[in-house]
C-alpha positions in Angstrom: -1.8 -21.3 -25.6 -1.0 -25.0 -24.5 -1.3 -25.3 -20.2 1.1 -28.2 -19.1 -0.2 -32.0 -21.1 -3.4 -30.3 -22.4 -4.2 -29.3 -26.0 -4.2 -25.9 -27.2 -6.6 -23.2 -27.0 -7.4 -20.1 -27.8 -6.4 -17.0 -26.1 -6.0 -13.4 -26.3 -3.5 -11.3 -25.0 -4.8 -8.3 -23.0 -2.0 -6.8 -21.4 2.3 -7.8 -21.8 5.4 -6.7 -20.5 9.0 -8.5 -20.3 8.2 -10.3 -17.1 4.1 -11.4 -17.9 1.1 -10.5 -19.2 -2.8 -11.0 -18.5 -4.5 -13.2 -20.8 -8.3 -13.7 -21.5 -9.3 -17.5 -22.7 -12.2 -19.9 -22.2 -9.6 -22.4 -20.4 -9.1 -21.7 -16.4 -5.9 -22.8 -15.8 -5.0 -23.9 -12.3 -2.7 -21.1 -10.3 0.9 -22.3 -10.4 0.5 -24.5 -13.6 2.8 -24.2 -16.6 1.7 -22.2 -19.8 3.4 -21.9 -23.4 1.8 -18.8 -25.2 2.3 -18.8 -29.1 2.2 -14.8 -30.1 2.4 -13.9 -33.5 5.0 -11.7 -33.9 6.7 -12.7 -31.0 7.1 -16.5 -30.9 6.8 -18.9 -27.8 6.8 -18.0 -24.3 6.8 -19.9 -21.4 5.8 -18.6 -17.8 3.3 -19.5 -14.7 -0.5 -19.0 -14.5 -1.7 -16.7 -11.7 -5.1 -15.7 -9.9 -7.8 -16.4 -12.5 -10.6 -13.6 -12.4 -14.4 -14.5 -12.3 -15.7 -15.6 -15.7 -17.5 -13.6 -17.5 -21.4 -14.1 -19.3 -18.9 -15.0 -22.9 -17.4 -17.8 -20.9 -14.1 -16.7 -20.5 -11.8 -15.8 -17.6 -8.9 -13.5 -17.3 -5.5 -14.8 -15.8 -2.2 -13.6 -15.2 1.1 -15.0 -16.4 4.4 -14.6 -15.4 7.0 -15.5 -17.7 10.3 -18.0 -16.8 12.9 -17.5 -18.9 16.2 -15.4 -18.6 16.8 -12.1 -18.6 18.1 -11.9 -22.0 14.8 -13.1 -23.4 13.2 -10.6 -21.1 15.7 -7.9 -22.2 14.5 -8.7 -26.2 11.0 -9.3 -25.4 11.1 -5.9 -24.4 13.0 -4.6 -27.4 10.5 -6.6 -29.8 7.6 -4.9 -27.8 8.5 -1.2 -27.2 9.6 -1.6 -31.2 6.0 -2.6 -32.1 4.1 -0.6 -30.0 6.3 2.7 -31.5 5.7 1.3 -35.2 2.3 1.6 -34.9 2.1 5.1 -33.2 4.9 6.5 -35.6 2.8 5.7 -38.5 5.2 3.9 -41.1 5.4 5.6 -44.4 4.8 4.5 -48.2 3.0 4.4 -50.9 2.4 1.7 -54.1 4.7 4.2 -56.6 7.5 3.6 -54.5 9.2 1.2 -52.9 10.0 2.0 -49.0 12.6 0.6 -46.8 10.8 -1.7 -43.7 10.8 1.1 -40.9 10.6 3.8 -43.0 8.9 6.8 -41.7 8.4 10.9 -42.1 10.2 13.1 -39.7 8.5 16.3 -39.2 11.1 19.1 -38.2 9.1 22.1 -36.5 9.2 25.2 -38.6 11.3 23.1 -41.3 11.4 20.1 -43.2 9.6 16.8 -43.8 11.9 13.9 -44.7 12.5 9.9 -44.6 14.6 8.9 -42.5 14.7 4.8 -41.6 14.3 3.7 -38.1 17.8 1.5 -36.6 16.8 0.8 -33.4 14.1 1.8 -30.5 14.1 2.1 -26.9 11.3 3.4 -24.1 13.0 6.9 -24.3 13.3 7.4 -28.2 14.0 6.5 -31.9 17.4 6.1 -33.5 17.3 7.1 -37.3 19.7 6.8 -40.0 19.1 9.3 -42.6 20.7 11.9 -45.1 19.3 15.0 -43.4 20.4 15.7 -40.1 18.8 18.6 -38.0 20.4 20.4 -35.5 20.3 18.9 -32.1 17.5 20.3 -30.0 15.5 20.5 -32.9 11.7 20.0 -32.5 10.5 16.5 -34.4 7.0 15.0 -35.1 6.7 11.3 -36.3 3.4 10.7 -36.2 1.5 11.7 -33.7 5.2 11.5 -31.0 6.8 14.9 -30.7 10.6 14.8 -29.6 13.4 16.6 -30.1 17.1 15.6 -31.9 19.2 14.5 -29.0 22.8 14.0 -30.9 24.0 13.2 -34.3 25.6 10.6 -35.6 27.5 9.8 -38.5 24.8 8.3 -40.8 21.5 10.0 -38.6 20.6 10.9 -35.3 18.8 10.0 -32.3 15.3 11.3 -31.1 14.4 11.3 -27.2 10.4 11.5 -27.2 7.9 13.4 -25.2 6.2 10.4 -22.7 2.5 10.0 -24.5 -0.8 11.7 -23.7 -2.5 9.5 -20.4 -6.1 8.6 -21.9 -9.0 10.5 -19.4 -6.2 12.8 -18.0 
């Protein structure tokens, strides 16, 4: 993270959205003052620093950002995200014998099946797949730990609308 003239520091990202996030660094940056975040994975981001929070016995604060940049970026920021947060939960598939396509995963038909299928594109809702095997729509899917069911065909896979996830301590 660079804050306006000054060097970089180090940061970590606690919480991010499309529109900001809340970071945790050693650096108090003043409310109001430009920030550029570097994220692996995600590339440069510019936005504002907000109300700094007390600092804790490490010697860091917590601060809020609030991005600045057009709603495009916002709109893909939010693609990029939602995509790796989904990754990670879906479990991507493979093993060393063979290669696997990136975004490969197993898709779990209740009662039925197991299968690859490649994922095309996410949303918040659910999972577009392109794949061989198509299940009948309404069909109960697991990937992962997600459970969904097959919204629509398509004409090389088919679309999955997910259940929302468990709330942890509900």
């Amino acid at each position: 993270m660079s804050v306006e003239d000054s060097p970089s520091v180090a940061c970590s990202v606690m919480d991010i959205s499309p529109g900001g996030g809340r970071l945790r660094s050693r650096y108090s940056p003043v409310e109001g003052s430009e920030v550029r975040l570097m994220i692996t994975g995600l590339g440069a981001i510019t936005g504002r620093a907000g109300s700094v929070s007390g600092h804790a016995p490490d010697g860091t604060c917590t601060f809020g950002i609030e991005f600045i940049t057009c709603d495009t970026k916002k709109r893909r920021l939010g693609s990029v995200l939602a995509r790796k947060f989904n990754e990670r939960r879906m479990n991507a598939v493979g093993n060393d014998d063979q290669p696997v396509e990136p975004g490969q995963v197993m898709v779990e038909i209740d009662d039925g099946p197991t299968f690859a299928a490649v994922i095309v594109d996410i949303s918040l809702l659910g999972v577009l797949f392109r794949s061989e095997t198509r299940p009948a729509p309404g069909s109960e899917v697991s990937v992962g730990g997600l459970t969904g069911h097959i919204h629509r065909l398509l004409d090389d896979g088919f679309d999955v609308i997910f259940e929302p996830p468990p709330v942890p301590g509900a």
